[in-house]
C-alpha angles and dihedrals in degrees: 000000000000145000130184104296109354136058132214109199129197138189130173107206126245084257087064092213097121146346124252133197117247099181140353104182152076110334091257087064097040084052088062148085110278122272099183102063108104105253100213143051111282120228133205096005136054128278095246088068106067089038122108091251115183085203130016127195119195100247092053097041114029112164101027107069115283128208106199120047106177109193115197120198084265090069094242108141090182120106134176116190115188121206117266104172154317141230137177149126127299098216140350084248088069109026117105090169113177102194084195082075086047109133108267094009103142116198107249112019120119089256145099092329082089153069084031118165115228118255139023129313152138125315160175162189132188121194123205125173133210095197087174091055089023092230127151115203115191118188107205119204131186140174104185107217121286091003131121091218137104120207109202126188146169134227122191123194132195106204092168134091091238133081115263121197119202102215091175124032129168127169086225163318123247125189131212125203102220115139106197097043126272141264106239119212112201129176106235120176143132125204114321093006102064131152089027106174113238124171118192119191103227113179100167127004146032125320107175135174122185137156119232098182099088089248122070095261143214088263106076139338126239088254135119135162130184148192155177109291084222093047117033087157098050125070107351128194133210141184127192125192119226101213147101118206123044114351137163131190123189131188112210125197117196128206097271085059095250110140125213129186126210124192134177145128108301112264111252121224101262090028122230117303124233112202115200111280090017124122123203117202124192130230122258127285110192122194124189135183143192145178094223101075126239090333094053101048090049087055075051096061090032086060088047099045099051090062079078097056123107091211085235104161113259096229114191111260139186128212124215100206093097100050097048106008095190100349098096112172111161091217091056090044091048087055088049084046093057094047081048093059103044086055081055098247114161106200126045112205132195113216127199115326101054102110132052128301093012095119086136133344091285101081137016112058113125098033110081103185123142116263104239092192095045083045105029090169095042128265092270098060089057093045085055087046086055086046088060096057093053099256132116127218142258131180132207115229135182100190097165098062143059135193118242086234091055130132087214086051096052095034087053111020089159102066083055101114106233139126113266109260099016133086106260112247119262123220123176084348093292131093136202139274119230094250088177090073106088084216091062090039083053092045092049090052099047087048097056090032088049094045093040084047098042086056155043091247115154092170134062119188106188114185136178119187102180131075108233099251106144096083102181117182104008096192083086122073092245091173102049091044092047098053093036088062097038087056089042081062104049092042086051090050086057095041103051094015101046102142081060117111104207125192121205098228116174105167091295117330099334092122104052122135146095096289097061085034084068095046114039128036103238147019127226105220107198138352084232123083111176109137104238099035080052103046080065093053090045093052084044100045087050093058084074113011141046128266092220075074102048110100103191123175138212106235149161092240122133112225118264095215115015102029095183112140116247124174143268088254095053082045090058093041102049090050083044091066090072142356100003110219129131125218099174119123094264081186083075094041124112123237077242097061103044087054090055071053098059101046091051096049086053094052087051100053084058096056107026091103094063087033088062097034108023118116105255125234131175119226131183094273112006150005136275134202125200136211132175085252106027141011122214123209138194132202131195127181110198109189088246089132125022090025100170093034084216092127127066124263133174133231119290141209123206106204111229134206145236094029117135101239092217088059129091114225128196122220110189104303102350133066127209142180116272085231092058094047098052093042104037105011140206111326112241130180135186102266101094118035089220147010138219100199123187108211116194136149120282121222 
């Protein structure tokens, strides 16, 4: 199968009993002998252990890591498919693949129905049979057209009259072919610090991240990227997990210092059960590689990741959650709204506090209502009020989760999700829904469809601010229920709702993965926005995911970490580097700095385009984005060195990239050769602590 630069190569052997990888690489590699079969006689363990398998069951690999255990009511966990049969496309020219028609694909489940890159591709299936345990396994490939990607998927299949349980079920295995061990880049974090960078050397053993609390988490992101020890700068691979509850990826290096990483949804404690004629498919692992290093694979993902996009415009907002927390009174928010409008926002969005019962975060959720004393004249009136200056409206929502005061939690105890005898545990004063339960799943539904049909909304903010802890009953698959209709939700939103912009909040960015990529519009990051403690996250949160997705607000707050006092003009240029809204107190706010609003917001409306959908490099100091007739770069300079500027410096020049050396380019008033630019850079002095810089062609 091939992209646009890079292969992924796959041969099942003449014995039929797995699949290997023969290349994952640029096409030149792809297009020779193999360089990941073992060379030698093994010794002590079978020969199917020290094999690039794409997938491995136990009962065919049994000391290297497997990715399928199959128990039967016998208590075997061994199983040996054999291969049946394969099918696929010839080349991306001709492949119109719909992964909805994949063998075993059901409509509707949480699986390889999405993510799904627009457009043709490559692909392919590969069938293998257990006729002892009556178990059909399908391994499902795709490279979307024109993409440097892979999506990889499982289908398991009980043809037999008796009860299966998966113990063990990954989406994959990916090899990659390193040879000294690998360097291993992982995303670490916790509330307000999330999509911190981290790198471990791993030459032989085991490096894993997972989430256990049923949402994908602040803790980690199901991300990981690898290459070569010796050449942590060269070829890097990555692999990304398309799912939102409890995940884990691992990256294994075997004695021979070839690294493979599996990915795939977290075990629970009784496995899944299979019932006879059932099939079980697994969500979407999705690798990626460049030549290129970290940056490039991350252009990899971003590319990836804009097939999903609806192409809705990503018009500036401001929140109002800041400047009033609880205390929601629509004048007030109407005098917030003008000072909005003279600093050029589009959209004008109410936070928390807006429906009945929500005086603080002890009581109201669940009833979403609107809040007659905090609207005297109706929500709709306000919303028209909004019309006239110009903005549209946007509305703040916490569907998961209910209040224990609640008129919703005494009316339904019994979608409460708790275990059966003992007191449901509280986080941040709410508890869950059962989302597993298709008639929450149906009441949720009905709430947001009744409140995006009663009125004239353009903007969803859905937020969830507790892990799932409470389990209940585990001979359901309470993961896999909850997800998939949590997923049924947010498809139904942009089916019937497609004009709605909606934003993946998760306190914060503890739902941030594929899965949600390929169902709302954009990502909130991180709850903190100091601009210095942000510009980290950002940097962070772009290593995996696009910055079409990242949502990033102007406002007052003093960093958590690094406190250091950076201007209006760094705070405007960090958020601009996504997602533009502001969620300061503009009631607070000088005639002076909404006009440095203003101006901002205007620059921005000019570049968000290339700021979406521009190809994304890092520079020293900095980050570029490039489009096919600009290139707009930030810089940022953080204090980091001179902090007190009390000593002398000189001027200084960042080099930028993808510029054409015979051109001349202009940056604001000047104009400079492309070979300057790319070898010496824009000068840049201390008189200002960050740029927004403009690049075109000159005549």
């Amino acid at each position: 199968m091939r992209g646009a630069t890079t292969s992924y190569a796959v041969e099942v052997p003449s014995h039929g009993q797995w699949a290997a990888l023969v290349a994952w690489g640029p096409h030149a590699v792809a297009d020779g002998p193999s360089l990941l079969a073992p060379v030698g006689t093994e010794h002590f363990i079978p020969r199917s252990d020290v094999e690039p398998l794409e997938y491995a069951a136990r009962g065919v690999r049994y000391t290297a890591p497997t990715d399928l255990v199959v128990v039967g009511p016998d208590g075997s966990d061994e199983l040996r498919p054999l291969f049946v049969g394969a099918s696929g496309s010839a080349t991306a020219e001709t492949s119109s693949y719909d992964p909805t028609h994949a063998t075993g694909a059901h409509p509707g489940s949480p699986s390889a129905l999405r993510p799904v890159a627009a457009g043709g591709g490559d692909w392919l299936e590969l069938a293998f049979v257990d006729d002892l345990r009556e178990v059909r396994v399908v391994l499902h490939y795709r490279i979307p057209a024109g993409l440097d990607v892979v999506e990889r998927w499982v289908s398991v299949h009980n043809l037999g009259g008796e009860e299966l349980t998966l113990r063990q079920h990954a989406s994959a295995g990916f090899v990659v072919p390193t040879s000294n061990g690998a360097v291993v880049r992982y995303l670490w974090g916790e509330w307000n610090s999330e999509f911190q960078r981290g790198a471990v050397e791993l030459r032989r053993g085991r490096f894993s991240v997972d989430s256990r609390q049923g949402i994908t988490g602040h803790s980690y992101s199901p991300f990981l990227s690898v290459a070569d020890l010796e050449d942590p700068a060269g070829t890097t691979w990555g692999v990304q997990l398309a799912w939102s509850g409890s995940w884990e990826l691992s990256a294994d290096v075997d004695t021979t210092g070839q690294t493979r990483i599996q990915a795939g949804r977290a075990p629970s404690s009784l496995g899944l059960a299979l019932a006879p004629g059932s099939s079980w498919v697994s969500p979407v692992a999705v690798g990626g590689c460049s030549t290129e290093g970290v940056d490039g694979l991350a252009r990899a993902f971003h590319a990836y990741q804009r097939t999903f996009s609806r192409g809705l415009p990503q018009k500036v907002l401001y929140n109002s959650w800041f400047a009033t927390e609880f205390d929601v009174r629509a004048g007030h928010q109407l005098e917030l709204a003008k000072r909005a409008v003279r600093a050029g926002v589009e959209t004008f969005v109410v936070d928390d506090g807006w429906f009945v019962g929500r005086s603080d975060d002890t009581g109201g959720l669940g009833d979403w209502d609107v809040d007659p004393a905090a609207f005297p004249k109706g929500l709709g009136a306000f919303i028209d009020d909004l019309k006239e200056l110009g903005l549209g409206f946007g509305l703040w929502v916490e569907p998961e989760s209910v209040s224990p005061s609640s008129e919703l939690a005494a009316k339904h105890p019994e979608w409460i999700l708790q275990t059966p005898g003992r007191e449901p545990l509280l986080v941040r004063n709410q508890l869950l829904l059962d989302l597993s339960r298709d008639d929450v799943a149906e009441w949720i539904w009905e709430t947001l469809d009744r409140l995006l049909s009663s009125y004239e909304i353009s903007y969803l903010k859905w937020d969830a601010n507790r892990p799932r802890l409470d389990a209940g009953d585990q001979r359901r698959d309470l993961d896999g229920r909850v997800v998939e209709n949590l997923y049924k939700i947010l498809d139904g939103l942009r089916a019937e709702h497609p004009q709605v912009v909606v934003e993946g909040c998760a306190g914060g960015g503890a739902r941030v993965d594929l899965g949600m990529a390929a169902r709302v519009d954009t990502l909130w990051p991180s709850d903190n926005t100091a601009p210095l403690d942000r510009l980290s996250i950002q940097r962070g949160f772009l290593t995996g995911y696009s910055p079409h997705l990242m949502s990033s607000w102007v406002t007052d707050a003093e960093g958590t970490h690094d406190g250091r006092e950076r201007s209006l003009d760094f705070r405007f240029h960090v958020a601009m580097a996504g997602g533009l809204g502001i969620g300061a107190d503009l009631s607070r706010w000088t005639d002076e700095q909404l006009a440095t609003a203003a101006r901002h917001v205007a620059q921005y409306k000019e570049i968000r385009d290339v700021v979406a959908h521009g190809k994304v490099y890092q520079l020293a100091e900095g980050t570029q984005y490039v489009a096919e007739d600009r290139s707009v770069v930030f810089l940022w300079n953080t204090g980091d060195g001179n902090v007190r500027g009390t000593l002398p410096t000189r001027p200084r020049g960042i080099p930028l990239v993808q510029l054409d050396p015979a051109k001349n380019y202009r940056v604001g008033t000047e104009v400079y050769p492309g070979s300057y630019l790319l070898q010496v850079g824009v000068p840049w002095d201390d008189s200002t602590d960050s740029q927004c810089l403009v690049i075109t062609p000159s005549n």
